[in-house]
C-alpha positions as CSV (number, residue, x, y, z in Angstrom):
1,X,4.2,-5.8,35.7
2,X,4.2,-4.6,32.5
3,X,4.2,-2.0,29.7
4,X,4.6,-1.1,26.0
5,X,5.0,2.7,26.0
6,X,8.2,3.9,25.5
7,X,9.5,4.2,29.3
8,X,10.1,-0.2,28.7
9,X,10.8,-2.3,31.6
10,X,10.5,-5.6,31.1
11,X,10.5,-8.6,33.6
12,X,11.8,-11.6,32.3
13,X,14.4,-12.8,30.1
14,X,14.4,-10.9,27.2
15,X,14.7,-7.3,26.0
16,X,13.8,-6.4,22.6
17,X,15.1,-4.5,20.1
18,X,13.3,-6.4,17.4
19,X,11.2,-4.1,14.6
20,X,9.6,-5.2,11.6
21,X,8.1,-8.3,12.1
22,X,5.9,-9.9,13.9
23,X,5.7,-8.4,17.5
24,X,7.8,-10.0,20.5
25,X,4.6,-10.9,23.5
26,X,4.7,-8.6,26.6
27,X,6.2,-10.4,29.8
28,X,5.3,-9.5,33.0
29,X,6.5,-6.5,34.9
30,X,6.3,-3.9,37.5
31,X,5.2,-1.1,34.5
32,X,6.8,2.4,33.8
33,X,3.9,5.4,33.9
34,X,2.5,6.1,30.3
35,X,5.4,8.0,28.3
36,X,5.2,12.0,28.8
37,X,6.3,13.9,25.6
38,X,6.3,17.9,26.9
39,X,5.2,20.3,23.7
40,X,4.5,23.4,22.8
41,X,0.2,23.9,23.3
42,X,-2.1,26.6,23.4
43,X,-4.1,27.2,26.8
44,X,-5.7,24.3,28.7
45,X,-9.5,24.1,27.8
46,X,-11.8,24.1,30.7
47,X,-14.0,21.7,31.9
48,X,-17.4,22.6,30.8
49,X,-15.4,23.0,27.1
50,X,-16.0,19.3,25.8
51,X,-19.2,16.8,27.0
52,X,-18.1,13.8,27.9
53,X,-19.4,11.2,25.2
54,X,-19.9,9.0,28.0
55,X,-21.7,6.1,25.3
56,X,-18.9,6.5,22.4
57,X,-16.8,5.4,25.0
58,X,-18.6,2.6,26.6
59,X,-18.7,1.6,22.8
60,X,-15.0,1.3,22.4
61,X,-14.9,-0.8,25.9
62,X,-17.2,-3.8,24.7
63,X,-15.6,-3.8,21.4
64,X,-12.3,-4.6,23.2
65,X,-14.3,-7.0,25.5
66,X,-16.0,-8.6,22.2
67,X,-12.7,-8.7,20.9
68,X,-11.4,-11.1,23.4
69,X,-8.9,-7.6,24.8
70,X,-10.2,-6.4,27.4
71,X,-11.8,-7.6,30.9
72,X,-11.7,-5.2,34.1
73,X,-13.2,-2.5,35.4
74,X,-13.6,1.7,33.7
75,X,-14.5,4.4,35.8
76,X,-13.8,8.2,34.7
77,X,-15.3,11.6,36.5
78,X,-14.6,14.9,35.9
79,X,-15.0,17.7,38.6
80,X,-16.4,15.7,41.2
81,X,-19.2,13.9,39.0
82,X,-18.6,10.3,38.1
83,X,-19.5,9.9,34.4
84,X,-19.0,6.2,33.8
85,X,-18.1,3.3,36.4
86,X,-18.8,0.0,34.4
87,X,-17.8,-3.6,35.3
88,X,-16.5,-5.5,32.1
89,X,-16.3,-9.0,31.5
90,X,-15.4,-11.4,33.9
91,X,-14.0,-11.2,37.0
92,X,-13.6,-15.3,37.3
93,X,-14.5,-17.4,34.0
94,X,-14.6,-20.3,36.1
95,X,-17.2,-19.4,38.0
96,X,-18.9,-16.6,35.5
97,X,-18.7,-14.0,37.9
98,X,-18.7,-10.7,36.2
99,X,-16.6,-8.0,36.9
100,X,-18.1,-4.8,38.6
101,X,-17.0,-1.1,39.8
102,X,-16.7,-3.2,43.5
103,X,-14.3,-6.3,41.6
104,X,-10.7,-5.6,43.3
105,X,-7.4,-5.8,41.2
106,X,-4.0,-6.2,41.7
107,X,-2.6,-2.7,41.1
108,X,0.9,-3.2,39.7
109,X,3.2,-0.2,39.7
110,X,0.8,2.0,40.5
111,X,1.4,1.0,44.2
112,X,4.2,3.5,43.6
113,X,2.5,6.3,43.9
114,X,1.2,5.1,47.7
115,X,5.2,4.3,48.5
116,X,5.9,7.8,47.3
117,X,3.4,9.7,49.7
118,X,4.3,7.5,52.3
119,X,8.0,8.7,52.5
120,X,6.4,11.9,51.9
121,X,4.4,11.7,54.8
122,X,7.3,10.3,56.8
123,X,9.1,13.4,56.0
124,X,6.1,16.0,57.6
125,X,6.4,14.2,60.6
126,X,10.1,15.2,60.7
127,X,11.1,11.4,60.7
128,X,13.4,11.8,57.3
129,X,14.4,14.4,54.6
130,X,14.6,13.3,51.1
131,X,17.8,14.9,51.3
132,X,19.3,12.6,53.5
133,X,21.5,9.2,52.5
134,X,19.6,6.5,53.2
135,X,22.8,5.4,54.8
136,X,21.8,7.4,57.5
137,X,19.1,4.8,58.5
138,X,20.2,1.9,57.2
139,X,24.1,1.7,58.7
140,X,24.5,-1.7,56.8
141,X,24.0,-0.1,53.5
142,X,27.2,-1.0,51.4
143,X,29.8,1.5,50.4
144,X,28.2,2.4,46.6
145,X,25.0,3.6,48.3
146,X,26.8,6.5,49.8
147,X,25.4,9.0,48.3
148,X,21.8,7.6,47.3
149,X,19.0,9.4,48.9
150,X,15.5,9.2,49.1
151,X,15.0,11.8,46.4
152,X,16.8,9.6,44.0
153,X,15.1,6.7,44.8
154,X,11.5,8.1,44.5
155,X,12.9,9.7,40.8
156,X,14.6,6.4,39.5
157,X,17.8,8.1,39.4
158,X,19.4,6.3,42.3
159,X,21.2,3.5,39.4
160,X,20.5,0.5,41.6
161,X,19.9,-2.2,39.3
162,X,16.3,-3.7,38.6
163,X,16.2,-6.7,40.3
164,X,13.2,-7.8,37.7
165,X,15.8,-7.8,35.1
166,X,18.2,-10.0,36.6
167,X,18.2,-13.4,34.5
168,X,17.5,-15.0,37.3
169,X,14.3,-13.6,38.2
170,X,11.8,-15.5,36.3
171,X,12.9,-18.9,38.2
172,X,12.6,-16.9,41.7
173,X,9.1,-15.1,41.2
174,X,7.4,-17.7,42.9
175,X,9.5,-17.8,46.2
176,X,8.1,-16.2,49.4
177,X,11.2,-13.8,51.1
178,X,11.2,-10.7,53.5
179,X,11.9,-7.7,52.2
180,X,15.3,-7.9,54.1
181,X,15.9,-11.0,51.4
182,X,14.8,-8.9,48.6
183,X,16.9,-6.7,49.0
184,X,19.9,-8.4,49.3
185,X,19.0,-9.8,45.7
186,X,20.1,-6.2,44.5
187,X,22.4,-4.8,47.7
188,X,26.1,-6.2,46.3
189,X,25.3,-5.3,42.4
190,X,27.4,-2.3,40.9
191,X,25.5,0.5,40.8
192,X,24.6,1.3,36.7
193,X,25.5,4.7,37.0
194,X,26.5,7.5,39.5
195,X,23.6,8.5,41.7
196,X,21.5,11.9,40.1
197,X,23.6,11.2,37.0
198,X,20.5,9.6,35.1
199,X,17.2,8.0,34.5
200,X,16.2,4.3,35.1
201,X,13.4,2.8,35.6
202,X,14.2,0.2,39.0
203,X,11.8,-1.8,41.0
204,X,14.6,-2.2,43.4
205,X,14.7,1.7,44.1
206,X,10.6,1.4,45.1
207,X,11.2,-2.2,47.1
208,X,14.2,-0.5,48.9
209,X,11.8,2.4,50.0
210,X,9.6,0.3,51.1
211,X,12.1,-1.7,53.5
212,X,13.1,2.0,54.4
213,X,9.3,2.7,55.4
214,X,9.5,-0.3,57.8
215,X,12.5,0.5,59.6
216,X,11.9,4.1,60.1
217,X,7.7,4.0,61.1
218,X,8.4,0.3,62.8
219,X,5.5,-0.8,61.0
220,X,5.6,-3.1,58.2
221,X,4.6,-1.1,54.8
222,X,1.1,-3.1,54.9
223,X,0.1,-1.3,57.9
224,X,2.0,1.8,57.2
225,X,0.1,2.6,54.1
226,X,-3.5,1.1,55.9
227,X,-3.1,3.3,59.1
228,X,-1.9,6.4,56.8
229,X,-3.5,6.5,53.3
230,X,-6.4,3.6,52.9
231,X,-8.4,3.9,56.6
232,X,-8.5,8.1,57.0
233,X,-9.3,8.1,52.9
234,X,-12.2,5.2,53.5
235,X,-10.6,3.0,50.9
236,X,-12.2,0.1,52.7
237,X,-11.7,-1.9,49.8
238,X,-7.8,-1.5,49.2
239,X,-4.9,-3.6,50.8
240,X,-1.5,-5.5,50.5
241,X,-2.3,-8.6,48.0
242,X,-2.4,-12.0,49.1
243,X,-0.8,-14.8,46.8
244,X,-2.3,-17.2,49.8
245,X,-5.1,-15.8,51.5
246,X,-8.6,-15.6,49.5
247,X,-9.6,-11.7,49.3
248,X,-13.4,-11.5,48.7
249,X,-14.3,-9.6,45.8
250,X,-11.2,-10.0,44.0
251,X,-10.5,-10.9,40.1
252,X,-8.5,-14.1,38.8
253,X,-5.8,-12.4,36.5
254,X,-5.9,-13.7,32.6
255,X,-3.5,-14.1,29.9
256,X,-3.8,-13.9,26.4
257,X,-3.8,-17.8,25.3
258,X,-4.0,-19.6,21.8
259,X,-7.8,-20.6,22.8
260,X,-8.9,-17.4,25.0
261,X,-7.7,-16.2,28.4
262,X,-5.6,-18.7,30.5
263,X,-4.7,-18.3,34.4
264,X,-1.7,-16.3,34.5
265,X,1.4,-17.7,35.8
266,X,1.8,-17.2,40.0
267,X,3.8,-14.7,41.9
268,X,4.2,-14.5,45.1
269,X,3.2,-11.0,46.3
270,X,5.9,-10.5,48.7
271,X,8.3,-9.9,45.8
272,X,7.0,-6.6,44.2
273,X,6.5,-5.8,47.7
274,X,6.1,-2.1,47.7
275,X,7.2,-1.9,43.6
276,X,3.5,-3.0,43.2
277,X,1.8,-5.7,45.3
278,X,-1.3,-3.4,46.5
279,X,-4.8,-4.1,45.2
280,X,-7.7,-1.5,44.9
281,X,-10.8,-1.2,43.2
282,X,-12.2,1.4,40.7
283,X,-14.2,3.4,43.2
284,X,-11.1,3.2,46.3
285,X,-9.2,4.7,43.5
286,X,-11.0,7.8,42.7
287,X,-11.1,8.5,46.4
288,X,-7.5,8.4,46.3
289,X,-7.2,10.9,43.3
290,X,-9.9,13.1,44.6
291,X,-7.7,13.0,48.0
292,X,-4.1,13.6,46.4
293,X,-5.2,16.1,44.0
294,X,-7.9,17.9,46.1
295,X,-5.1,18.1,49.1
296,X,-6.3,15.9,51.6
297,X,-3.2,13.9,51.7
298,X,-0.1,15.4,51.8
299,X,0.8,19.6,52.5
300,X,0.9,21.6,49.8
301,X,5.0,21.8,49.4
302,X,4.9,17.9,49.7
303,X,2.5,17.5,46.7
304,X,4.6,19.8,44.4
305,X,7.2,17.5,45.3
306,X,5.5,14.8,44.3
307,X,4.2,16.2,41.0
308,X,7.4,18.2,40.1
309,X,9.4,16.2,37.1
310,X,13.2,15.1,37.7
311,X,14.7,13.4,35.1
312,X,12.5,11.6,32.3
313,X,9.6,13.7,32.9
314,X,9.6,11.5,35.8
315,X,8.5,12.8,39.2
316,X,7.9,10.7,42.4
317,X,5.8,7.3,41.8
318,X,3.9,9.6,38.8
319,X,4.3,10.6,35.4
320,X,4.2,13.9,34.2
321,X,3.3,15.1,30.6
322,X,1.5,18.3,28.4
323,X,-1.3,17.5,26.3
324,X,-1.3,19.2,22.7
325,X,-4.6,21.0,24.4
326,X,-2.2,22.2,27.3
327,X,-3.4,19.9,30.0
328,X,-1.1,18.5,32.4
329,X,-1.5,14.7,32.4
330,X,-0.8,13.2,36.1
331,X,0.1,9.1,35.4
332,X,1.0,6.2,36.3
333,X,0.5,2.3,34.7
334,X,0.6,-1.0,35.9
335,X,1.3,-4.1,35.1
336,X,1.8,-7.8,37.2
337,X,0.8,-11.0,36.2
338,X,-2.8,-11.3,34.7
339,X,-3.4,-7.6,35.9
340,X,-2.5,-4.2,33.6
341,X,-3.1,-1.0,35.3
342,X,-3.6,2.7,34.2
343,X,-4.5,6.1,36.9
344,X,-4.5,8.9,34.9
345,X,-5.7,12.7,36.4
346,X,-5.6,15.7,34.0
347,X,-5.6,19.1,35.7
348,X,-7.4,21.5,35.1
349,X,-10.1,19.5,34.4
350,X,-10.1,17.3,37.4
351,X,-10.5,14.3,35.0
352,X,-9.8,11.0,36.7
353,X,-9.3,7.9,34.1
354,X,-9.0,4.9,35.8
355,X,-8.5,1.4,34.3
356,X,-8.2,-1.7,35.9
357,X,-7.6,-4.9,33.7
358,X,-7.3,-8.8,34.5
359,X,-6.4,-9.8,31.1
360,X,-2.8,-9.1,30.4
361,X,-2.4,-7.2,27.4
362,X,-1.9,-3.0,26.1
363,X,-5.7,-2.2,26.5
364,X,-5.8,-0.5,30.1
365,X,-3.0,2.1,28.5
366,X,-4.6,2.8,25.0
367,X,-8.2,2.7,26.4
368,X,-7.2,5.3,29.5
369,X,-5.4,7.3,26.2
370,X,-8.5,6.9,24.2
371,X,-10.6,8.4,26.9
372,X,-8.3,11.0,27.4
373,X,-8.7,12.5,24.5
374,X,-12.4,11.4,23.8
375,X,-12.8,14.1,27.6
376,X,-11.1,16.9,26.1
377,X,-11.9,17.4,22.6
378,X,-9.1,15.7,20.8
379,X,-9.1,13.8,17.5
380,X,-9.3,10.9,17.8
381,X,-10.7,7.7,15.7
382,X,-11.6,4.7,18.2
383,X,-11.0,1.1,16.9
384,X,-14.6,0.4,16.8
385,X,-15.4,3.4,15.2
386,X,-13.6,2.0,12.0
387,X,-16.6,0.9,9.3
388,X,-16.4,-1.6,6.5
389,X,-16.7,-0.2,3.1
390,X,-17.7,-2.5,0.9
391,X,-15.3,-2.8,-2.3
392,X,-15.4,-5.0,-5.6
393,X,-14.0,-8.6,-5.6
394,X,-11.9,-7.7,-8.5
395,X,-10.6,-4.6,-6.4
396,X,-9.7,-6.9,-3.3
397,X,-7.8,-9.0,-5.9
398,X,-5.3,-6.4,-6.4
399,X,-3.7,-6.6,-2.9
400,X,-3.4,-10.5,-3.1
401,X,0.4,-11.6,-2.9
402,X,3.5,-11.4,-0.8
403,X,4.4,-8.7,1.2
404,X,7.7,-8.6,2.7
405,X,9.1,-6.3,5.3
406,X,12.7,-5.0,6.4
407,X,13.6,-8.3,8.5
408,X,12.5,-10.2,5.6
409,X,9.9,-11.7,7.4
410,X,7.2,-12.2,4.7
411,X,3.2,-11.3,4.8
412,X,1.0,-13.5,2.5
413,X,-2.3,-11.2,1.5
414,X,-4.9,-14.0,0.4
415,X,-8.5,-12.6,-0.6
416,X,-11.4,-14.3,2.0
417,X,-14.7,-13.5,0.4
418,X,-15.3,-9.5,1.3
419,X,-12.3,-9.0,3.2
420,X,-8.6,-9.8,3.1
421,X,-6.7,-12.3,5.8
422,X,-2.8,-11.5,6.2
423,X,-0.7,-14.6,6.9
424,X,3.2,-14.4,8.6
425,X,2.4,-13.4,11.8
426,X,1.6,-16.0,15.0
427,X,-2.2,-15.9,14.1
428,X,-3.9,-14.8,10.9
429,X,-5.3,-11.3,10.9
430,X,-8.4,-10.4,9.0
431,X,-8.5,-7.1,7.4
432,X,-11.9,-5.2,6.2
433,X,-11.8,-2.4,3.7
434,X,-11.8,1.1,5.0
435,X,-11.7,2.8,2.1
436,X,-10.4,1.6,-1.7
437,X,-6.8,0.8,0.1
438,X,-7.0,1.4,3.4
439,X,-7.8,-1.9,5.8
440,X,-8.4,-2.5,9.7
441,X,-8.5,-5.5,12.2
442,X,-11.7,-5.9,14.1
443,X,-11.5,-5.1,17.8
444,X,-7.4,-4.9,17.6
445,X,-5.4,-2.0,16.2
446,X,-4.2,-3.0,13.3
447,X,-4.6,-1.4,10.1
448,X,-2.9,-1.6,6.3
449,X,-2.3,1.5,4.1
450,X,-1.9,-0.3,0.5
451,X,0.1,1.9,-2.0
452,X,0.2,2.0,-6.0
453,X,1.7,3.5,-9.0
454,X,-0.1,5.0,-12.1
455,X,-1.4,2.2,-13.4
456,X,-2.9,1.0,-10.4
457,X,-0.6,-1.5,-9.7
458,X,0.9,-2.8,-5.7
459,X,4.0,-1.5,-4.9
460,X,3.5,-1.8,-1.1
461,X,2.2,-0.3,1.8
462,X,2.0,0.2,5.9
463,X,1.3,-2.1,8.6
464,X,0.7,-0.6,11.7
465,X,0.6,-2.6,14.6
466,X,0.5,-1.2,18.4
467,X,1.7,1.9,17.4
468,X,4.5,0.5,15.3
469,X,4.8,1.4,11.5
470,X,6.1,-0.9,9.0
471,X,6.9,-0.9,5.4
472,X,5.8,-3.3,3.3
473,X,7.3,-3.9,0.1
474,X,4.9,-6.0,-2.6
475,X,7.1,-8.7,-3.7
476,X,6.7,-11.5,-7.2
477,X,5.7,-14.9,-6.4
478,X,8.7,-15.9,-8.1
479,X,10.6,-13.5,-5.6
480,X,8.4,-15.2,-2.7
481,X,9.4,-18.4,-3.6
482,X,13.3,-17.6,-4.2
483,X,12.8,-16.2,-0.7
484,X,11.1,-19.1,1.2
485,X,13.7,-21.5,-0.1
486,X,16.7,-19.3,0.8
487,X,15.1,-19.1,4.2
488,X,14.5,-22.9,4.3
489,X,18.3,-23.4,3.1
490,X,19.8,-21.0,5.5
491,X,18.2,-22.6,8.9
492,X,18.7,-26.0,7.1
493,X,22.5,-25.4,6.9
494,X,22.6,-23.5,9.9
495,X,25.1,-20.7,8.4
496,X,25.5,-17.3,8.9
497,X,24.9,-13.9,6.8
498,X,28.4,-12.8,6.3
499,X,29.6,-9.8,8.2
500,X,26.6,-10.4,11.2
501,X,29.1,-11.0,13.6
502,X,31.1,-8.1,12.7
503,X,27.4,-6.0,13.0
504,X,27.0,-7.8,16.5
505,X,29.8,-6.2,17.7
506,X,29.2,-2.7,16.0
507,X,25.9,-2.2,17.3
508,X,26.6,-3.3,20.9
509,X,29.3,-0.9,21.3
510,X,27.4,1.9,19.9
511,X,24.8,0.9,21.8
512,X,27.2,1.1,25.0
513,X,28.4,4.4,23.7
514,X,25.0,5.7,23.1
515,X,25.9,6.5,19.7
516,X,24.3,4.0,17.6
517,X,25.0,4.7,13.7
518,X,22.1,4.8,12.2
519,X,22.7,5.0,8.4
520,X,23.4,1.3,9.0
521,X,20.3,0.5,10.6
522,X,17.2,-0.1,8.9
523,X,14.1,2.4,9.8
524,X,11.7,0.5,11.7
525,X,14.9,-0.9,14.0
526,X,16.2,2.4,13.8
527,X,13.2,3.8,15.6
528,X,12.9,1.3,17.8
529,X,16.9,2.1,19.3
530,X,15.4,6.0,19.4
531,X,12.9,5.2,22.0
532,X,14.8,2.3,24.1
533,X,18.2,3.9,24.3
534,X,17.9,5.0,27.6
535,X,17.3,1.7,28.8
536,X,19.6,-0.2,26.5
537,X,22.7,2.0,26.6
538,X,23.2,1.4,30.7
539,X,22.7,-1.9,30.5
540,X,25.0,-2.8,28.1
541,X,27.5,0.0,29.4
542,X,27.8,-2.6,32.4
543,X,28.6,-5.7,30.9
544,X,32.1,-3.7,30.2
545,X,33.8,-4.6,27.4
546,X,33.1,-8.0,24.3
547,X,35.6,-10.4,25.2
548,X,34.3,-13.2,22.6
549,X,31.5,-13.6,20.0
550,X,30.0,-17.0,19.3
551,X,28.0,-18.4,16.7
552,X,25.2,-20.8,18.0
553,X,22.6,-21.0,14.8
554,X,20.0,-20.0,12.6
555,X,16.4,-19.0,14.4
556,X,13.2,-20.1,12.4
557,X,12.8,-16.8,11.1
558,X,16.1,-16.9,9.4
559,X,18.2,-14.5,12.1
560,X,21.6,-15.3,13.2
561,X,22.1,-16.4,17.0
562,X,25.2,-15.2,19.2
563,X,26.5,-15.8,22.5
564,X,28.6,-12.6,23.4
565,X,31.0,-12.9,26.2
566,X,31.5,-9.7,28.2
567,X,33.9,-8.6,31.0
568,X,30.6,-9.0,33.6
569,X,28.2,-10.9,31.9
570,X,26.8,-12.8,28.8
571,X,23.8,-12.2,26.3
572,X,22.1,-14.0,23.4
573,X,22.1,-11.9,20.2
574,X,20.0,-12.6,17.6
575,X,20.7,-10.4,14.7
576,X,18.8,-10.6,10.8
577,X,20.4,-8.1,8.2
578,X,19.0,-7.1,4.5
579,X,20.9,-7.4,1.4
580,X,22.7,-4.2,1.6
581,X,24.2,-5.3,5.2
582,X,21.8,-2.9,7.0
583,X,20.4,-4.4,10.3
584,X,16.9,-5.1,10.2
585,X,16.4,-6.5,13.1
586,X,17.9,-7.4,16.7
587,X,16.8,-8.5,20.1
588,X,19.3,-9.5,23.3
589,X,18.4,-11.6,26.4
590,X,20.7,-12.3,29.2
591,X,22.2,-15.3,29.8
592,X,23.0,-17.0,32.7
């Protein structure tokens, strides 16, 4: 299951640091809930404040769908009233059945939320306290669990490692084991840090609660959540996923491939377990926000619980963040293979956004956050809204030539009759005038800010891609060409920059100390460490110390590739610095 806000957890072998160039692709992972940033905001508008523009927003979904971004299902209502629930695309391109408000989808980690108010449940039927060690029911535990509780597992505070980050969990995805054998992937790890101490997102917090659910009700967390949440709720059409059984109704999950949509790659659904192997449909999960929020579901003192922040604006299975209009924005996202996920409520509206894809990709989060502020009045520009404004040949001409960015990685501008096409990346992107030097992508959000001196002439601009701004600096042909064959000479000689092994080291321990320096970084990487330090700085912290640093090659896009040898474990580096010995760029993967 996967995400790309800022809270990243990423399943798979590699987490990256990278910024600058072309963008790393998403692997599957249980997902973190849509990043809550608290600020300052005048009162929350009510209701009745802002009309829904119900077809501006339908608009925005087929462009996505036209676009080749989007497939799923939308649904949003406000105060009780349903405004839109749409079926988009197709739920099976095989068999060109469409998808529909009744198409069921694999929910990802927003099966959290259901884990949560089941221990929460558990707990008003005097069965547990979230106070208590789990120790207390589950005498096995080892030693470094002493003083986790249930409170720190539902807050992702407990520092049990994610089990979806271990290197070996790509190879083991596919295996069918009991939750017993789940756990034990994740029982005899070091804990990252002390319990309560601090914030990570873990899968193997959520999959232990579940295994705690089981033991404690004597039901397995399939029936548990059916008996307690889906039958009294009439959510007819929600259940534990089957990687075996067929499941009427239910969508084939996509990924993004070089010709279209492809068949995701298989994982066997007793793995995210109760991390996020539940399915549901549009309309079983409104009934389930209507229910939570509307307190059908849990007492009132549970639900603040629930609701109430920790650590990371982080409360129990749900996000929890202020809207610059004031509103308090109740989230979680999804994401498993071929399915991304977003359940959003904003109080006091009683706005429910749901989005429920089967195309792997960002779209479920930045249409739910489009929505969001299409409902209450915010400013917002929608990809499709973006119109072509026809300029002059001889204008377009101008912005022909290189472009080259802080990795070094290089954008060729080429003119294409009315429009421009920007080469570098994986795929050529096609850019349409916005105004006299501002450009957009069709159906994707990608846009270019060209910039100029005086006399008109192409210094550089801004690329921003997925959220991500990045300077580009307008470079001669003769500097394009030095370039390319310096590139070319570098991976043929396989040699390193000087001093990158010496920045190897640097930035991993600052990175370990959570002090990462950055008048040495460049500005896109720089912001990039900003937002994943939280993540990076524990897991580097428990590799312990560098014990060697290995050279291995050149990469195809000229950066340097290390081996580091740690006192508990072993990660690929690969590192690109600019000429002034900043770093540019940098991304780690385990190793085995």
């Amino acid at each position: 299951m996967k995400t790309r806000q800022a809270w990243v957890h990423v399943v798979g072998m590699c987490s990256v640091l990278m910024a600058g160039g072309a963008l790393a692709e998403d692997a599957p992972a249980h997902a973190t809930p849509t990043p809550a940033t608290t600020a300052p905001a005048p009162a929350a508008l009510t209701a009745a404040t802002h009309p829904v523009d119900v077809a501006r927003i339908d608009r925005a979904i087929e462009a996505r769908v036209a676009g080749g971004q989007f497939m799923g299902s939308v649904l949003i209502a406000r105060d009780g009233k349903t405004l839109l629930s749409k079926g988009y695309g197709k739920a099976s391109l095989a068999d060109n059945l469409p998808n529909t408000p009744a198409t069921k989808f694999r929910l990802g980690s927003v099966t959290k939320q259901f884990t949560a108010a089941s221990i929460l449940l558990l707990e008003e039927q005097g069965k547990l306290k979230l106070e208590d060690p789990i120790k207390k029911y589950m005498p096995d535990a080892p030693a470094a669990w002493d003083s986790i509780t249930f409170f720190y597992l539902l807050t992702h505070t407990a520092g049990i490692p994610n089990f979806t980050s271990f290197p070996e969990y790509p190879s083991t995805e596919s295996v069918a084991q009991t939750p017993t054998q789940v756990v034990a992937r994740f029982r005899d790890k070091p804990l990252n840090f002390p319990p309560g101490s601090s914030w990570e997102y873990s899968n193997s917090g959520y999959v232990l609660l579940g295994y705690l659910i089981e033991k404690i009700s004597g039901q397995t967390y399939a029936q548990f959540v059916h008996d307690n949440l889906f039958a009294p709720l009439g959510m007819k059409d929600s259940g534990y996923d089957s990687s075996t059984e067929k499941i009427e109704r239910h969508a084939v999950g996509y990924a993004p491939g070089p010709g279209g949509p492809v068949v995701a790659s298989y994982i066997d659904m007793t793995i995210p377990f109760s991390a996020g192997a539940l399915y549901s449909t549009t309309q079983d999960m409104l009934r389930w926000e209507q229910a939570l929020f509307g307190g059908k579901v849990l007492k009132p003192s549970s639900f603040a619980k629930m609701t109430t922040p920790f650590k990371n604006n982080y409360a129990m299975g749900l996000g929890v963040m202020t809207a610059p209009n004031g509103s308090r924005v109740i989230s979680h996202n999804g994401g498993i293979e071929g399915f991304n996920t977003n359940v959003t409520y904003v109080t006091p509206e009683k706005l429910s956004i749901i989005v429920l894809a089967n195309l792997n990709g960002p779209a479920a989060d930045e249409l739910s956050a489009d929505i969001r502020k299409v409902a209450n009045g915010e400013p917002v520009v929608l990809s499709n809204e973006r119109k072509v404004t026809p300029i002059p040949a001889d204008a377009l001409n101008r912005f022909v030539g290189t472009y080259r960015v802080e990795t070094g990685q290089s954008y060729v501008i080429t003119r294409v009759d009315d429009h421009l096409r920007a080469s570098g990346g994986p795929q050529p992107i096609e850019l349409y005038p916005q105004s006299a030097t501002e450009f957009f992508a069709k159906g994707s959000d990608v846009q270019v800010a060209f910039e100029g001196d005086a006399q008109r002439s192409v210094t550089g601009g801004t690329l921003t891609m997925r959220g991500q701004k990045i300077p580009l600096t307008h470079v001669s042909a003769a500097d394009a060409q030095q370039q390319a064959e310096a590139l070319a000479k570098k991976i043929r000689e396989q040699t390193p920059t000087p001093g990158s092994d010496a920045a190897v080291r640097r930035t991993l321990e600052d990175l370990a100390a959570g002090k990462p320096d950055y008048e040495k970084l460049g500005a896109a990487l720089g912001a990039a460490v900003k937002q994943q330090l939280p993540v990076m700085q524990p897991t580097i912290q428990r590799l312990g110390a560098i014990k060697t640093i290995e050279f291995k090659g050149v990469g195809p896009a000229g950066g340097d590739i290390y081996n580091v040898a740690f006192e508990n474990g072993k990660l690929e580096v690969r590192i690109i610095l600019d000429a002034d010995g900043k770093v540019v760029g940098e991304g780690v993967r385990p190793l085995p």
